[in-house]
C-alpha positions as CSV (number, residue, x, y, z in Angstrom):
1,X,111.2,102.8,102.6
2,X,107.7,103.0,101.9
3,X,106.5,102.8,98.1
4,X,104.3,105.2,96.7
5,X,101.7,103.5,94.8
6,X,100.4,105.8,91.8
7,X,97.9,103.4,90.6
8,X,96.2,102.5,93.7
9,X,96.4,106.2,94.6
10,X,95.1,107.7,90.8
11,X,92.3,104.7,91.4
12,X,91.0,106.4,94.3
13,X,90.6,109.4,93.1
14,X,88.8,108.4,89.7
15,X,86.3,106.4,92.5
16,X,86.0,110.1,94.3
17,X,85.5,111.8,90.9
18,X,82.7,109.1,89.9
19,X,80.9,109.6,92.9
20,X,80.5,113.3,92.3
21,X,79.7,112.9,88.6
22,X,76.8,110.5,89.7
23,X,75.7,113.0,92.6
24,X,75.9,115.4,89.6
25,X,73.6,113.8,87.1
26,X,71.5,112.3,89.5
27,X,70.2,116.2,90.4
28,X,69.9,116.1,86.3
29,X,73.0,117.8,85.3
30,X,74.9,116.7,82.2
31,X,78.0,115.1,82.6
32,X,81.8,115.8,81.6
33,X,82.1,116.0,78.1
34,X,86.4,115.2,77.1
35,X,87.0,115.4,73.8
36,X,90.7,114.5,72.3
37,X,92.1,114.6,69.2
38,X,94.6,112.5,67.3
39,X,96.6,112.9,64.4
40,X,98.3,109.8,63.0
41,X,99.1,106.5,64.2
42,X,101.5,106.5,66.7
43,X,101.9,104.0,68.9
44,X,102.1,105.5,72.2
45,X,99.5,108.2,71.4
46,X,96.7,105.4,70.6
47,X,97.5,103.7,73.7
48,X,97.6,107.0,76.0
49,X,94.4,108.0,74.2
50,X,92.6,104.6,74.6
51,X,93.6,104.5,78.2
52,X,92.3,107.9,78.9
53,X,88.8,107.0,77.2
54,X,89.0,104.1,79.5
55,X,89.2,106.5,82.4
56,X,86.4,108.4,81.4
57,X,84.0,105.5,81.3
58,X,85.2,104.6,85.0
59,X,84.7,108.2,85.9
60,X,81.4,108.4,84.6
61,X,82.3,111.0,81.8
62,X,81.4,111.2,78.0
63,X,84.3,111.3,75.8
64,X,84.6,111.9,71.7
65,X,87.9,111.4,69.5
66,X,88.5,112.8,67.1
67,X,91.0,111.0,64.1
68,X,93.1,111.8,61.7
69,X,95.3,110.5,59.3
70,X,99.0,112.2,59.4
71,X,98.7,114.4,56.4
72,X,95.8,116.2,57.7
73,X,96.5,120.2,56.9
74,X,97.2,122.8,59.9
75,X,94.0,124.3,58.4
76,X,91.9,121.5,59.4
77,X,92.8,120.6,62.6
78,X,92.6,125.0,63.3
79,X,88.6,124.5,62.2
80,X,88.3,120.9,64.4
81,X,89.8,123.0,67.5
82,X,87.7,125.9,66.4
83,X,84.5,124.2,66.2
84,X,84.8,122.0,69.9
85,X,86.0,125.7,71.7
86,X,82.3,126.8,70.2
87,X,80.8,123.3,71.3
88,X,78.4,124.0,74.6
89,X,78.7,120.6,74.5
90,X,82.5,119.7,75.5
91,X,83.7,120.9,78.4
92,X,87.8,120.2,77.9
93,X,89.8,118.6,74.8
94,X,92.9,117.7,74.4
95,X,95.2,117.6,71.3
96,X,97.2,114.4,71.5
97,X,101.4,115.2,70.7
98,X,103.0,114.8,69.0
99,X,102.0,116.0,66.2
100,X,103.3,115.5,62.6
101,X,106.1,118.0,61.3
102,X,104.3,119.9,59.2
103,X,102.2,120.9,62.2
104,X,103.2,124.2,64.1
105,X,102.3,122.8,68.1
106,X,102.5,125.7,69.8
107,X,100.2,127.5,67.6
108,X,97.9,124.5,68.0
109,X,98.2,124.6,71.7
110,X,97.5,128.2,71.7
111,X,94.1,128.0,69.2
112,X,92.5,126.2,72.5
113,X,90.2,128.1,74.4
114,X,91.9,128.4,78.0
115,X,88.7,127.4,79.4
116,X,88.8,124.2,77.9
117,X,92.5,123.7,78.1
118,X,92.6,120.8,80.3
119,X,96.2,119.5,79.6
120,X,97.2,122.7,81.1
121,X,99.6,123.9,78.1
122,X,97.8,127.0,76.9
123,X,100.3,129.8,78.0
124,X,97.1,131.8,80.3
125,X,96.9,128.2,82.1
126,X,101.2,128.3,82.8
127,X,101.0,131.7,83.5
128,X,98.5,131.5,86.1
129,X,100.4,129.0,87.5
130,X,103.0,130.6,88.0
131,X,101.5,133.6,90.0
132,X,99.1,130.9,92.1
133,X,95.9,132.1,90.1
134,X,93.0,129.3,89.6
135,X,94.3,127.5,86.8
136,X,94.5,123.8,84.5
137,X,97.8,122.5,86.0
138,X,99.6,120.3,83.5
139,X,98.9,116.6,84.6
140,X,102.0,114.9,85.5
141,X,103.1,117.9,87.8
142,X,99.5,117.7,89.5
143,X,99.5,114.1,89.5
144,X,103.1,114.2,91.6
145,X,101.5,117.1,93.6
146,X,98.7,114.8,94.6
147,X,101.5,111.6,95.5
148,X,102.7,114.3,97.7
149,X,99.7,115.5,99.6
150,X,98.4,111.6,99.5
151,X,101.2,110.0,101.1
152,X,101.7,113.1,104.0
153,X,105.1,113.9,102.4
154,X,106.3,117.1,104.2
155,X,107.2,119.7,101.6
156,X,107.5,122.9,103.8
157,X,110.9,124.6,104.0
158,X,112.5,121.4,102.1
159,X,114.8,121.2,99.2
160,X,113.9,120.2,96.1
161,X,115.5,118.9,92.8
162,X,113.9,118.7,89.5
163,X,116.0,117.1,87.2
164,X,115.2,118.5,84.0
165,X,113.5,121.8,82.5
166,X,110.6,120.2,80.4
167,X,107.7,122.6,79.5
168,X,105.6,119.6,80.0
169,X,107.2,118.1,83.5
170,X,110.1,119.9,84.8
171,X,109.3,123.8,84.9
172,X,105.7,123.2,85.8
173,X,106.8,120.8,88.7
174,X,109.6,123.4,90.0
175,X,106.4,126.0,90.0
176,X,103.9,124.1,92.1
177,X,107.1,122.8,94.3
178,X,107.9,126.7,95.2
179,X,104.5,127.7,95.5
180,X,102.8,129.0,98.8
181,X,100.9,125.6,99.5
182,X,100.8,122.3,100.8
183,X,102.5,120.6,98.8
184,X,104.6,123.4,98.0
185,X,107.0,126.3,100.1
186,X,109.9,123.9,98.9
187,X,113.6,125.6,97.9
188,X,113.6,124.7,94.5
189,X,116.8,123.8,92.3
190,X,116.1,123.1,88.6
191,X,119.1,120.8,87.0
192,X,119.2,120.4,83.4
193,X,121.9,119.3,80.9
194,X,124.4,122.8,81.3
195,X,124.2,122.1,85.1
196,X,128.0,121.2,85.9
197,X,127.4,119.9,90.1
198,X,124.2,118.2,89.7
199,X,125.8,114.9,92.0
200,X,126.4,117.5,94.8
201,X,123.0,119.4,94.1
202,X,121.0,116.3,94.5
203,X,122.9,115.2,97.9
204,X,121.4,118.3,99.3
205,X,118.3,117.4,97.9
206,X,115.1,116.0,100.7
207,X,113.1,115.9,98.0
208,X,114.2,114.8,93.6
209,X,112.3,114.4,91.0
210,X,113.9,113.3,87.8
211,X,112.4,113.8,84.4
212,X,115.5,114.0,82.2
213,X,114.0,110.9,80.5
214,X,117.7,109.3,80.8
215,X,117.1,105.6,82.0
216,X,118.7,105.3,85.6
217,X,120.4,108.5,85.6
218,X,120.3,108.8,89.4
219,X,122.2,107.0,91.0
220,X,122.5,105.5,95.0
221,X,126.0,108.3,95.2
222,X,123.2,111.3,94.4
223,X,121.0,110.5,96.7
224,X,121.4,111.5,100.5
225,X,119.7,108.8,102.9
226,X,115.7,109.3,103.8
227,X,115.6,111.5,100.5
228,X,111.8,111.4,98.6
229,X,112.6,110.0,95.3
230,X,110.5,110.7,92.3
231,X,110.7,108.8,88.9
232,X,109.3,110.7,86.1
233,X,111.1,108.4,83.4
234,X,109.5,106.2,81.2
235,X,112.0,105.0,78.4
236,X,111.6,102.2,77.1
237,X,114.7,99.6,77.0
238,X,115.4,96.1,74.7
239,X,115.3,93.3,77.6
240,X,115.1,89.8,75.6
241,X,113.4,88.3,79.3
242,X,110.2,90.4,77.7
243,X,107.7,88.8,75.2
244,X,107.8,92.5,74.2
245,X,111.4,92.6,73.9
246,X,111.6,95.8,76.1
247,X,110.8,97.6,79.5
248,X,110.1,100.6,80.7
249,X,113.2,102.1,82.6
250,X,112.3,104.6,85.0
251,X,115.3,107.9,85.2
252,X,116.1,106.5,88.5
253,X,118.2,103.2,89.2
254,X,115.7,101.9,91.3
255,X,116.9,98.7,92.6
256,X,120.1,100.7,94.2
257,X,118.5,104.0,94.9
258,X,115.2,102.8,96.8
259,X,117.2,101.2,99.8
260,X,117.9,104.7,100.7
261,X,114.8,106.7,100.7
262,X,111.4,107.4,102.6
263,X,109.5,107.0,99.9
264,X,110.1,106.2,96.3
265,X,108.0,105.8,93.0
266,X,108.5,102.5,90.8
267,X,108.2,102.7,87.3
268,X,105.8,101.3,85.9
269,X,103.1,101.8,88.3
270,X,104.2,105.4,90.1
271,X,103.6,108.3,88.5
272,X,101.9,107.4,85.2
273,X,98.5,106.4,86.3
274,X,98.1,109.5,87.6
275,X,98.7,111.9,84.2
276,X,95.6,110.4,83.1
277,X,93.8,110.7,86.8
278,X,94.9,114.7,86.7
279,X,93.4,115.1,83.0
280,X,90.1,113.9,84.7
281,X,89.7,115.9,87.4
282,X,90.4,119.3,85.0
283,X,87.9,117.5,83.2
284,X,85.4,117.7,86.0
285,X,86.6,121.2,87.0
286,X,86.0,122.3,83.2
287,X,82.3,121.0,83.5
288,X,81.7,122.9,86.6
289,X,82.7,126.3,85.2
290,X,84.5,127.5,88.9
291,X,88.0,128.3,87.5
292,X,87.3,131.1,85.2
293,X,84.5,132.9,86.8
């Protein structure tokens, strides 16, 4: 069983990324520009925002935020999204979700220039996607795409099982899964919460990936030996061991399940890291202009 090691992985390729950005501004180019946005105070949205500013100083990027306060009108946050789509300035931004009830998302995600779309939810992004055109993929399906190619995990002609039919994770990973590529040219079964066989599904499965965000849904019976496990889950759970007084359970039960695969992602410390890794590298790709030409 061989562990696959997002944050070792997602550091590498922010060192690759801030070598090119410094070959960039060294011939007198400006750097990325990222720009997010954030509504509120939730906790989980201030630390995913801090850690991607974090990322863009080690990457060699500029970033802006952008706050708010939770009763900020649809109006305003319309102009704000207006204004940075003008701005020559910023190459990508991001709208942090959620977003406070009063707020429609969709038509937030769909004020965003697609150019500048780098979280890869605009519907042109998706629907480029899906047809294999140049595109902003969403970051944790790249990020998994990239665990994939890193770690010389054979995709061609195998079967795959998403668990779970996210916007965000699951449909967009099920797309890139089936696409003409490497990763990709995978059989692709989508499971989801109507699916009634999803034990025998996944024991036919070489490759899983569960994002049902159900804490150790998949169990050692669902998983066929030398399967490639991927653990999309982050909930978090009361354990009174933590100072905290919770952990983060990944969807898979990992102790149980790992024993049986060829390689598996840990939670923390698999896929995460590299969401924020996949938002810089659209950065970058924003900056240079190549996708929409």
């Amino acid at each position: 069983m061989t562990l696959i090691d997002g944050k070792a992985t997602a550091a590498a390729i922010k060192a690759e990324i801030a070598q090119e950005v410094k070959e960039m501004t060294a011939r007198g180019e400006r750097a990325p520009h990222l720009a997010a946005i954030l509504v509120g105070h939730d906790g989980g949205s201030e630390t995913y925002v801090a850690n991607k500013v974090k990322a863009c100083e080690v990457c060699g990027f500029r970033s802006s935020l952008i706050r708010f306060e939770s009763d900020v009108t649809e109006q305003e946050l319309m102009q704000t999204i207006e204004r940075l789509n003008a701005d020559p300035e910023v190459d990508g931004f991001i709208v942090q979700l959620p977003l406070p009830r009063h707020i429609d998302e969709q038509k937030v995600t769909e004020a965003i220039d697609p150019r500048k779309d780098v979280d890869g939810f605009h519907p042109v992004n998706v629907g480029r996607m899906s047809i294999g055109l140049p595109c902003f993929k969403s970051a944790t399906p790249s990020g998994i795409m990239d665990l994939l190619d890193r770690y010389g995990i054979e995709t061609r002609g195998k079967h795959a099982v998403v668990l779970g039919r996210s916007n965000i994770v699951g449909k967009p990973v099920a797309t890139l899964l089936m696409q003409k590529a490497q990763p990709g040219d995978c059989t692709v079964t989508v499971c989801h919460s109507r699916t009634p066989n999803i034990k025998e599904l996944c024991l036919q499965a070489d490759i899983i990936v569960a994002a049902l965000g159900k804490p150790a849904f998949l169990t050692a019976d669902m998983v066929k030996p030398g399967a490639v496990v991927i653990d999309v889950g982050t909930t978090r759970v009361p354990d009174a061991s933590r100072k905290s007084g919770f952990r983060l359970s990944g969807d898979v039960d990992f102790e149980n399940v790992a024993p049986k695969c060829s390689f598996i992602t840990p939670v923390p410390g698999g896929v995460g890291p590299m969401t924020i890794c996949s938002l810089m590298k659209n950065t970058l790709l924003a900056r240079k202009g190549d996708l929409y030409k």
